[in-house]
CHARMM internal coordinates of N, CA and C (Angstrom, degrees):
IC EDIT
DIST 1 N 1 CA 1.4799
DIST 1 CA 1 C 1.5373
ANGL 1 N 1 CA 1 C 109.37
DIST 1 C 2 N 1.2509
ANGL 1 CA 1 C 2 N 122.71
DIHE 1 N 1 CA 1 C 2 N -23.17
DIST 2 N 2 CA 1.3200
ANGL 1 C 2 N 2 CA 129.20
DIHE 1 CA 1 C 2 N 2 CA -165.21
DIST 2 CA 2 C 1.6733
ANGL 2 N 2 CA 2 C 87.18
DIHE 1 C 2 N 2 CA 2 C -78.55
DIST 2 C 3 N 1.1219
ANGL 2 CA 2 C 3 N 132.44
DIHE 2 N 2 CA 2 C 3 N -77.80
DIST 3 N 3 CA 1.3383
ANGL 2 C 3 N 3 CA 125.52
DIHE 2 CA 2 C 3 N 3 CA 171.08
DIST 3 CA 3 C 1.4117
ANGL 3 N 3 CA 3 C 124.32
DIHE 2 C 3 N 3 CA 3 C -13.85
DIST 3 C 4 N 1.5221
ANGL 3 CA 3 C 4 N 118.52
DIHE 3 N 3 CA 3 C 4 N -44.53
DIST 4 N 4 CA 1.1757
ANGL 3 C 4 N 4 CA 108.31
DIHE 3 CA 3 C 4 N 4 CA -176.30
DIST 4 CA 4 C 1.7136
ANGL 4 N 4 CA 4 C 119.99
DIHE 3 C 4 N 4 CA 4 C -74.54
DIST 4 C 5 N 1.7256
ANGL 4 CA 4 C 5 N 103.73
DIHE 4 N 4 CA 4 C 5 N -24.44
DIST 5 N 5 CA 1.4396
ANGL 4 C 5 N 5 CA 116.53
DIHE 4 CA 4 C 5 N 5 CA 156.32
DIST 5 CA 5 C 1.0836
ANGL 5 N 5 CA 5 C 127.19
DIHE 4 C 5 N 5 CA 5 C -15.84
DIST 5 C 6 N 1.5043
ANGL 5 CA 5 C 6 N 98.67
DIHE 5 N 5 CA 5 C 6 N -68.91
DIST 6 N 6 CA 1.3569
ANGL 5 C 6 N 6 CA 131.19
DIHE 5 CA 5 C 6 N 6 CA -144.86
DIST 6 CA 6 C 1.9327
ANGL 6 N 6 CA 6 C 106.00
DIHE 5 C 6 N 6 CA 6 C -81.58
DIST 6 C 7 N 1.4370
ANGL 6 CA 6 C 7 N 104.13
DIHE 6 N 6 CA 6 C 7 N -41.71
DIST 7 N 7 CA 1.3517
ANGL 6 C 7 N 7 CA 119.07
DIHE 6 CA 6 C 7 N 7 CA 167.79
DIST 7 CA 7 C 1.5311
ANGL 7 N 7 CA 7 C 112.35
DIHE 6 C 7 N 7 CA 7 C -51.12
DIST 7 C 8 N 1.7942
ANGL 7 CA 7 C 8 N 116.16
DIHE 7 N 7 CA 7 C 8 N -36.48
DIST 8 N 8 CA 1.2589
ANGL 7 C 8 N 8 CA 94.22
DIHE 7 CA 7 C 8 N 8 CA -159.18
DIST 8 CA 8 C 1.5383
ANGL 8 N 8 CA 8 C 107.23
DIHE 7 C 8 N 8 CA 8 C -100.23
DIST 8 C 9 N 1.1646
ANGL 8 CA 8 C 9 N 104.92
DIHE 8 N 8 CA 8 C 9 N -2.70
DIST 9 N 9 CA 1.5287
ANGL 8 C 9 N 9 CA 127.09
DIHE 8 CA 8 C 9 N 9 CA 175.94
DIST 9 CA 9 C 1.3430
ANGL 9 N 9 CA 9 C 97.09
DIHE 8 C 9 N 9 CA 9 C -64.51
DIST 9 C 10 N 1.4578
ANGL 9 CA 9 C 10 N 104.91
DIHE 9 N 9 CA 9 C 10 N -50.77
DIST 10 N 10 CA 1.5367
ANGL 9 C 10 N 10 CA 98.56
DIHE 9 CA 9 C 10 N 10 CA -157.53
DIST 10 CA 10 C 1.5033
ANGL 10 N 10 CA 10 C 117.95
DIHE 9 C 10 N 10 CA 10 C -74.61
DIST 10 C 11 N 1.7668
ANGL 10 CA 10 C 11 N 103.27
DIHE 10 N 10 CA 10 C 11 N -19.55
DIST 11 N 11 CA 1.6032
ANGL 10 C 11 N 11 CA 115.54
DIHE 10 CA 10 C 11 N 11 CA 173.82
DIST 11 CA 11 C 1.7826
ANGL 11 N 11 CA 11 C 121.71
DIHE 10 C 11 N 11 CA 11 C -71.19
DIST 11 C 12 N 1.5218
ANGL 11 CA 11 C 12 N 86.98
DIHE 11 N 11 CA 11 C 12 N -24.07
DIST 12 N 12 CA 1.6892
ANGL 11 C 12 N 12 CA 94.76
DIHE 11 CA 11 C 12 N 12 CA -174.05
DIST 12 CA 12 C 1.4684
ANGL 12 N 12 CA 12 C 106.75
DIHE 11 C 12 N 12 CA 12 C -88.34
DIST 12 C 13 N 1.5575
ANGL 12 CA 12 C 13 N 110.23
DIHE 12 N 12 CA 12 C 13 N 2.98
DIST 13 N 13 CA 1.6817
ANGL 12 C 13 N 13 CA 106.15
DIHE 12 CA 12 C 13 N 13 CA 176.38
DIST 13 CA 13 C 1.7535
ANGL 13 N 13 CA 13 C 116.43
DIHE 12 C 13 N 13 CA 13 C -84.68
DIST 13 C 14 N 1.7177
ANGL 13 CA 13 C 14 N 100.54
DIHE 13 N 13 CA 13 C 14 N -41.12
DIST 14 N 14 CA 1.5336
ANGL 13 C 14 N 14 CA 101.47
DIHE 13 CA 13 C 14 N 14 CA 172.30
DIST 14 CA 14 C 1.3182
ANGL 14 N 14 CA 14 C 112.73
DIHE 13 C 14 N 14 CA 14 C -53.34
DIST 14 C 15 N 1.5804
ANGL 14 CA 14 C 15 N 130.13
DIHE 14 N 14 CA 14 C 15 N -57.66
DIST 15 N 15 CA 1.4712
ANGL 14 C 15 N 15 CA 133.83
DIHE 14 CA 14 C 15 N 15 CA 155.39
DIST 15 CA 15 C 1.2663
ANGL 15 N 15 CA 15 C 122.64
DIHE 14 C 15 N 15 CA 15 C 6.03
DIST 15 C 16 N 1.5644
ANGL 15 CA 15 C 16 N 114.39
DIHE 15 N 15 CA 15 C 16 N -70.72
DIST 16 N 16 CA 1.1890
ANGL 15 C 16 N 16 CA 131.67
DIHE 15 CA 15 C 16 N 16 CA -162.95
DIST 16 CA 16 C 1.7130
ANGL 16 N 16 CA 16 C 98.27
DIHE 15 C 16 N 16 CA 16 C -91.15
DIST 16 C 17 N 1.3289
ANGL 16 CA 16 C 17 N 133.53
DIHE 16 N 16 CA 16 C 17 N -23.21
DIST 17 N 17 CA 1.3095
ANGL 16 C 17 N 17 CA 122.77
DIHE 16 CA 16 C 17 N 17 CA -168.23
DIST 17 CA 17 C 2.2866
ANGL 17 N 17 CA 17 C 101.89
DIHE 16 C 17 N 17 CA 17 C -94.81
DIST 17 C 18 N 1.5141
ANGL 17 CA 17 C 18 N 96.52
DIHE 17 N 17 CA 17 C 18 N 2.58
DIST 18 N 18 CA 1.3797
ANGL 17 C 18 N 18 CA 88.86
DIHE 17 CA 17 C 18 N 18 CA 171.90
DIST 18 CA 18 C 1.5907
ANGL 18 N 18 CA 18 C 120.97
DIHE 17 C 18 N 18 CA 18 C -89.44
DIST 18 C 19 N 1.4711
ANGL 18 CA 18 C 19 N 103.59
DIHE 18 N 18 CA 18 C 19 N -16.82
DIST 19 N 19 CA 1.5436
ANGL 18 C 19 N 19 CA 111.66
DIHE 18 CA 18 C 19 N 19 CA 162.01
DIST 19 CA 19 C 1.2374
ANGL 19 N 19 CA 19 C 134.55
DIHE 18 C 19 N 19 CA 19 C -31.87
DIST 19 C 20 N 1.7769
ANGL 19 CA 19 C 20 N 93.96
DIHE 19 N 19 CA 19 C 20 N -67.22
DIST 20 N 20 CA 1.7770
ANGL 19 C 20 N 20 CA 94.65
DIHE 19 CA 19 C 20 N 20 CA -162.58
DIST 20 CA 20 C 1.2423
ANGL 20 N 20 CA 20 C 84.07
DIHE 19 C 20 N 20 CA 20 C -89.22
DIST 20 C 21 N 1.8927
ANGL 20 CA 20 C 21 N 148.69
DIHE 20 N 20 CA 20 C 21 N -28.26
DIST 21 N 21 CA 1.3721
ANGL 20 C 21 N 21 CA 117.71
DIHE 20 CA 20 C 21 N 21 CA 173.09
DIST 21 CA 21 C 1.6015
ANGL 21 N 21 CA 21 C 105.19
DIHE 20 C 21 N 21 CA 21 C -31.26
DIST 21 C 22 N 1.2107
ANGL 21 CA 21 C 22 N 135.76
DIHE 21 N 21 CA 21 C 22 N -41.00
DIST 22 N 22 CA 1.9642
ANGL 21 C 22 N 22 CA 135.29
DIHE 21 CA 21 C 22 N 22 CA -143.82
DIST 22 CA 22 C 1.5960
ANGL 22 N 22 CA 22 C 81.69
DIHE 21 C 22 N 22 CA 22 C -52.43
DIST 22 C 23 N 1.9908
ANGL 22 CA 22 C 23 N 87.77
DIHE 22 N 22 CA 22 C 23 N -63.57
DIST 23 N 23 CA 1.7302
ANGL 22 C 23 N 23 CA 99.40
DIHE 22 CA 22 C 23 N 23 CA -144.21
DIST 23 CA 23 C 1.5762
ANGL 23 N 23 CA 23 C 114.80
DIHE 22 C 23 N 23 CA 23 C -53.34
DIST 23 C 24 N 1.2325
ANGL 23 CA 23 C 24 N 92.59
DIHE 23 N 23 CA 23 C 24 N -20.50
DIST 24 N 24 CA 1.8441
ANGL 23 C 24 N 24 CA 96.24
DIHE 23 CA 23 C 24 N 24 CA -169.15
DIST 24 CA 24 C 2.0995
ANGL 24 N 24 CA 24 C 91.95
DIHE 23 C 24 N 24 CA 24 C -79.08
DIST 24 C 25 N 0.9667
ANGL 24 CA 24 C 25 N 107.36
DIHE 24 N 24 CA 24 C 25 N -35.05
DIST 25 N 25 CA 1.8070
ANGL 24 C 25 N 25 CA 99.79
DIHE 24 CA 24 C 25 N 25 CA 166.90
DIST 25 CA 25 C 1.5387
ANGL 25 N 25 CA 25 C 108.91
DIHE 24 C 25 N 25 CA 25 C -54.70
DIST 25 C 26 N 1.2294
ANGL 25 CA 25 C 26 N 107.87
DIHE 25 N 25 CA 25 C 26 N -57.52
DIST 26 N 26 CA 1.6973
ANGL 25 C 26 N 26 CA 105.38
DIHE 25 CA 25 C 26 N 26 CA -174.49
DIST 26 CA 26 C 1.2459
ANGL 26 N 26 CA 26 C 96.98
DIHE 25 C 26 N 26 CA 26 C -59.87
DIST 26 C 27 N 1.1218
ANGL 26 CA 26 C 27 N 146.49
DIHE 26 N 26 CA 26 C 27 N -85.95
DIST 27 N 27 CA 1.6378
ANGL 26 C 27 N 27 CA 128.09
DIHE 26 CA 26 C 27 N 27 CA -179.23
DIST 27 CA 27 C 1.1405
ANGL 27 N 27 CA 27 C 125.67
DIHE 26 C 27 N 27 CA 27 C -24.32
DIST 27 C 28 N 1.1841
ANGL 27 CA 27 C 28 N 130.37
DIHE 27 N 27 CA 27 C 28 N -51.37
DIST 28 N 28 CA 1.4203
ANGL 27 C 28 N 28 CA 125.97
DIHE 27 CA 27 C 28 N 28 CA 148.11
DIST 28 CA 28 C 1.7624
ANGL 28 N 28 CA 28 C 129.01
DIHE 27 C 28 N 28 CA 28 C -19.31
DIST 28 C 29 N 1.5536
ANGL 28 CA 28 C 29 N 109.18
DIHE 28 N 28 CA 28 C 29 N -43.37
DIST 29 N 29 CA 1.0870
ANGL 28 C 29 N 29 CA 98.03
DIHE 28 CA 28 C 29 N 29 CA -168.80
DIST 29 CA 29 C 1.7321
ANGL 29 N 29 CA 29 C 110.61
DIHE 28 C 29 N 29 CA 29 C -102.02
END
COOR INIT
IC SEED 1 N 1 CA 1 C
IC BUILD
């Protein structure tokens, strides 16, 4: 079960790291 933890942790990190990629686009423009 600990594994399955660990998987979903690890899915909800890309999630959250597509955010601040946005903001650094809006500054960009």
């Amino acid at each position: 079960m600990e594994n399955w933890t660990k998987g979903g942790a690890e899915g909800e990190t890309p999630l959250v790291a597509p955010p601040p990629v946005d903001l650094h686009v809006d500054e960009e423009f």
